[in-house]
C-alpha positions as CSV (number, residue, x, y, z in Angstrom):
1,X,0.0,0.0,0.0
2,X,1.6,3.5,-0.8
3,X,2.2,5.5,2.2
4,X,0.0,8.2,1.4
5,X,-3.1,5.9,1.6
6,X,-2.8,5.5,5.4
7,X,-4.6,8.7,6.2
8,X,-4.7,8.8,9.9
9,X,-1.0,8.3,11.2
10,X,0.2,11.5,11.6
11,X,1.5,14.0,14.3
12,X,-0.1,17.4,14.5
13,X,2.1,20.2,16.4
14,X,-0.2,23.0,17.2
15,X,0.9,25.6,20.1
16,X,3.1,25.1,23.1
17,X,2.3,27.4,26.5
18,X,5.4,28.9,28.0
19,X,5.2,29.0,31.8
20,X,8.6,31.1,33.0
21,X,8.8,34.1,35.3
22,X,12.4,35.2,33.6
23,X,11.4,37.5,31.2
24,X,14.3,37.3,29.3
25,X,14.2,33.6,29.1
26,X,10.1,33.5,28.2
27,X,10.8,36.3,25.2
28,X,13.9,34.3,24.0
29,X,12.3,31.1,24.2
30,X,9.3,32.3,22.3
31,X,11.1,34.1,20.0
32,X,13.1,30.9,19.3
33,X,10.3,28.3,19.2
34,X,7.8,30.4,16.9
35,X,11.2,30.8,14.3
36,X,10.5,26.7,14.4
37,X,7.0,27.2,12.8
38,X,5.7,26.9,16.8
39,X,2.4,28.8,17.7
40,X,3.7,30.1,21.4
41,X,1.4,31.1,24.2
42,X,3.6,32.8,27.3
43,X,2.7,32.7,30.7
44,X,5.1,34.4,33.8
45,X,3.1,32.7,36.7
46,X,1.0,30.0,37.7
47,X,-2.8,31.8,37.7
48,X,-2.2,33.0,33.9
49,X,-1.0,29.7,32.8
50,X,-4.1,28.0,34.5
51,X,-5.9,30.4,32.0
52,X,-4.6,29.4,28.6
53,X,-5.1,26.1,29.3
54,X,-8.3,26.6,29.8
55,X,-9.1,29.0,27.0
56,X,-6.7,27.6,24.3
57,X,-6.3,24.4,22.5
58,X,-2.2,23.8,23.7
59,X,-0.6,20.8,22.5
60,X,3.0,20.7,25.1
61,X,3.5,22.8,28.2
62,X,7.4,23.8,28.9
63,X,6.8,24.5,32.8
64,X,9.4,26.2,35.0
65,X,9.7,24.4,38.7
66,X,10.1,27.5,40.1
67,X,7.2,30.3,39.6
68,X,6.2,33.5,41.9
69,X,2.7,32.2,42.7
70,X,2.7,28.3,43.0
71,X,5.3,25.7,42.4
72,X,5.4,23.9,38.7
73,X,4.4,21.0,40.4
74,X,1.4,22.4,41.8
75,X,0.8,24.1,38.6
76,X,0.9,20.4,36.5
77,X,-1.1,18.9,38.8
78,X,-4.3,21.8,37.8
79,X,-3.2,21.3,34.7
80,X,-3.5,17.8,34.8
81,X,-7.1,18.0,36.0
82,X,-7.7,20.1,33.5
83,X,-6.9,18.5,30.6
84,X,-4.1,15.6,29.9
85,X,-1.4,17.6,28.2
86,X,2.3,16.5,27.6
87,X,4.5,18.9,29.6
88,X,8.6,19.5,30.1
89,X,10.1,20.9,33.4
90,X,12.4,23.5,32.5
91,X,15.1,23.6,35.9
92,X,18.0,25.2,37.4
93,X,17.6,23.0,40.6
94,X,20.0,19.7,39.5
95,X,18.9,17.7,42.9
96,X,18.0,13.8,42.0
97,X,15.3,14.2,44.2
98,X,13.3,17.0,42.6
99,X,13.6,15.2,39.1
100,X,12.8,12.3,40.6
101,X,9.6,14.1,41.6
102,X,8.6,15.4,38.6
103,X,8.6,12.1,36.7
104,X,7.1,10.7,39.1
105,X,4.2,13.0,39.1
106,X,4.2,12.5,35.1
107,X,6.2,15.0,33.9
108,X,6.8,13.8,30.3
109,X,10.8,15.0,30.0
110,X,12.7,18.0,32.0
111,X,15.9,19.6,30.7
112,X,18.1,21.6,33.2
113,X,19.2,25.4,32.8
114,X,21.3,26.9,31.3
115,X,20.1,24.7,27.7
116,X,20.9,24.7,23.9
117,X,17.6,25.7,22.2
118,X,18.0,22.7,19.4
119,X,18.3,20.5,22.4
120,X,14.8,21.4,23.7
121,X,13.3,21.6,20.4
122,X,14.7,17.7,19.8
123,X,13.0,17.1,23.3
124,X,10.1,18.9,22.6
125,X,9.1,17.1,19.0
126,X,10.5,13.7,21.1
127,X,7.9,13.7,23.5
128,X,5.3,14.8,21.1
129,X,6.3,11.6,18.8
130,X,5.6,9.5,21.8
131,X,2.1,11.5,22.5
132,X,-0.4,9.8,20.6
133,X,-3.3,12.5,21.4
134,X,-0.7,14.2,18.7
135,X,-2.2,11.9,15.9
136,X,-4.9,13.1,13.4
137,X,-5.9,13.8,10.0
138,X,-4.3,17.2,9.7
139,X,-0.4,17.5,9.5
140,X,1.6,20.6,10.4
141,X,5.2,21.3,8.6
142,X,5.6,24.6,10.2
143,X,3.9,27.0,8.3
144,X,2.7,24.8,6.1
145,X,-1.1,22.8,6.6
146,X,-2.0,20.3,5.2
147,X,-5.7,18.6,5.4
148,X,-6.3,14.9,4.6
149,X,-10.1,15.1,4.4
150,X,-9.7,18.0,2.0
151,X,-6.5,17.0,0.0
152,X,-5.7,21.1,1.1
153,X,-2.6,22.6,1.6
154,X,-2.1,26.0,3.5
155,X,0.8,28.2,4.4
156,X,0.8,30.8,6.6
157,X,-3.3,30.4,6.2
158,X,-3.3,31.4,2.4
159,X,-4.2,27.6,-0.2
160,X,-0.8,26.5,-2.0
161,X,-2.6,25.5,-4.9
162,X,-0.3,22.0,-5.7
163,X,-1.3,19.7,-9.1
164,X,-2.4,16.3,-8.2
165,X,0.9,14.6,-8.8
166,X,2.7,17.5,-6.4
167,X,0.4,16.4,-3.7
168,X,1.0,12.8,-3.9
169,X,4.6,13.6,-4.2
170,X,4.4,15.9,-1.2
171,X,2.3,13.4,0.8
172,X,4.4,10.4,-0.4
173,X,7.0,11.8,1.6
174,X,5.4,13.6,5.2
175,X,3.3,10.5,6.0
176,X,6.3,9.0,6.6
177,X,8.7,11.6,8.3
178,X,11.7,9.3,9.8
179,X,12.4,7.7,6.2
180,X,14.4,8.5,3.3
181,X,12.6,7.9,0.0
182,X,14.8,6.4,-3.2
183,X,13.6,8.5,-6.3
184,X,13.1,4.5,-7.4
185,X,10.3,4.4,-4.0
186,X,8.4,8.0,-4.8
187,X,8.3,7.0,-8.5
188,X,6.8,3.4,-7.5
189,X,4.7,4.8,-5.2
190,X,3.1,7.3,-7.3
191,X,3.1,5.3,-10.4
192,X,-0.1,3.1,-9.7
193,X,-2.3,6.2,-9.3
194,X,-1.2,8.4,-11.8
195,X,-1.3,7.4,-15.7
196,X,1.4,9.7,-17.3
197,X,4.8,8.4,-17.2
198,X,6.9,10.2,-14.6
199,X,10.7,9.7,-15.1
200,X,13.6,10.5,-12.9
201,X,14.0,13.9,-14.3
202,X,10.6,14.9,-14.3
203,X,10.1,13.7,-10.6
204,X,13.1,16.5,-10.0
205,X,11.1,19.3,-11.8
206,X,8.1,18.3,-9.8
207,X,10.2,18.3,-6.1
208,X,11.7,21.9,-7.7
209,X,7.9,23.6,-8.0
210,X,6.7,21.7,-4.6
211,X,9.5,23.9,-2.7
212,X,8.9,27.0,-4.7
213,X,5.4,26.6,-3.8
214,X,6.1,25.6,0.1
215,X,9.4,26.8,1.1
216,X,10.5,30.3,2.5
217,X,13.9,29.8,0.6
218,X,13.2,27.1,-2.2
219,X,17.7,27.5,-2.6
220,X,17.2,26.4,1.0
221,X,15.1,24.1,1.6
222,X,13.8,22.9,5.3
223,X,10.9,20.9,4.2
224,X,11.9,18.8,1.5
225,X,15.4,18.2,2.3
226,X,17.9,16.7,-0.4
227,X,19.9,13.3,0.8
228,X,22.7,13.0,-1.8
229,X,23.2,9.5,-3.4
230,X,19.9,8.3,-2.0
231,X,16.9,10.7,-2.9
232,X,14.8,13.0,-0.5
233,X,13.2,13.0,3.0
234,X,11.3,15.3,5.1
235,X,13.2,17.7,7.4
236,X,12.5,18.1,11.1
237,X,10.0,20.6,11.1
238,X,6.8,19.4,13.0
């Protein structure tokens, strides 16, 4: 079965709340994450991080242990009743015992100040991999959307308008993010469905007009990432 049949296996990054009372570190963070493609939400105590959660759809919490109001374990635990929501500890305190506590209270991951930002984000999309409330039929490449149900793809909320064959191509490749395709695999896989012959070169015109169409930088591509020798694969942009 080609890959882009299986409609339903894929992870969705939406938004991530920001609980941290360093303003520097909250602003930097953001500022960071939303360069990622990441919708941020910030919060600089407890009480206000209680209140996104409640009013906004959040899909990972990074939760500092150590807020003005209440403690970030106190804080998971409301947010916990509240909804079921994947969450990291962000820490300066390095005592066994207080990691020890947060995992044991659920905590998903926790990564100790000061941190590289690539680090968290490798954490971040880690624990959301593992998250399987992070499946559905609408998968998110950054800016880009695109929606199973209606074969639609979006970025930055404006339609990309891709030709059938750039969508299968395109779709050939996200459904399965972790493998490298062979040009010899996206050409077999797209061969039973489409009735015009597709050769090698053609398939690299068509990956040439699916990054104009997608990518900020088509010269510089983040989506649809070159592997030499081998063929293509999806870069890490959930």
């Amino acid at each position: 079965m080609s890959s882009y049949v299986i409609l339903f296996l894929v992870i969705i990054m939406t938004s991530v709340l920001i609980v941290e009372d360093e303003s520097t570190i909250l602003m930097g963070l953001k500022y960071c994450l939303e360069q990622e493609g990441f919708q941020c939400f910030t919060a600089e105590d407890g009480y206000h991080a209680l209140q996104i959660i409640e009013a906004e759809d959040i899909s990972l919490v990074l939760l500092d242990l150590n807020l003005p109001d209440m403690s970030g374990f106190q804080v998971m635990e409301k947010i916990r009743n509240i909804q079921d929501i994947p969450i990291i500890f962000l820490t300066a305190n390095l005592e066994e015992v207080s990691i020890v506590k947060g995992l044991d209270m659920g905590a998903d991951d926790y990564i100790t100040k000061p941190f590289k930002t690539r680090e968290l984000i490798s954490r971040m999309k880690a624990v959301l991999r593992r998250n399987k409330k992070n499946m559905g039929n609408v998968i998110h490449l950054g800016k880009v959307c695109i929606d199973l149900n209606s074969a639609k793809v979006m970025k930055d909320g404006h339609d990309v308008m891709l030709t059938a064959l750039e969508y299968k191509i395109l779709l050939t490749l996200v459904m399965n993010p972790d493998m490298v395709f062979t040009r010899e695999k996206i050409l077999a896989d797209i061969w039973d469905v489409n009735e015009a012959y597709v050769n090698d070169n053609t398939l690299t015109v068509y990956i040439k007009r699916i990054r104009e169409k997608i990518e900020d930088d088509a010269n510089h591509p983040k989506i649809i990432l070159t592997v030499r020798g081998i063929g293509y694969k999806v870069g890490d942009v959930f």
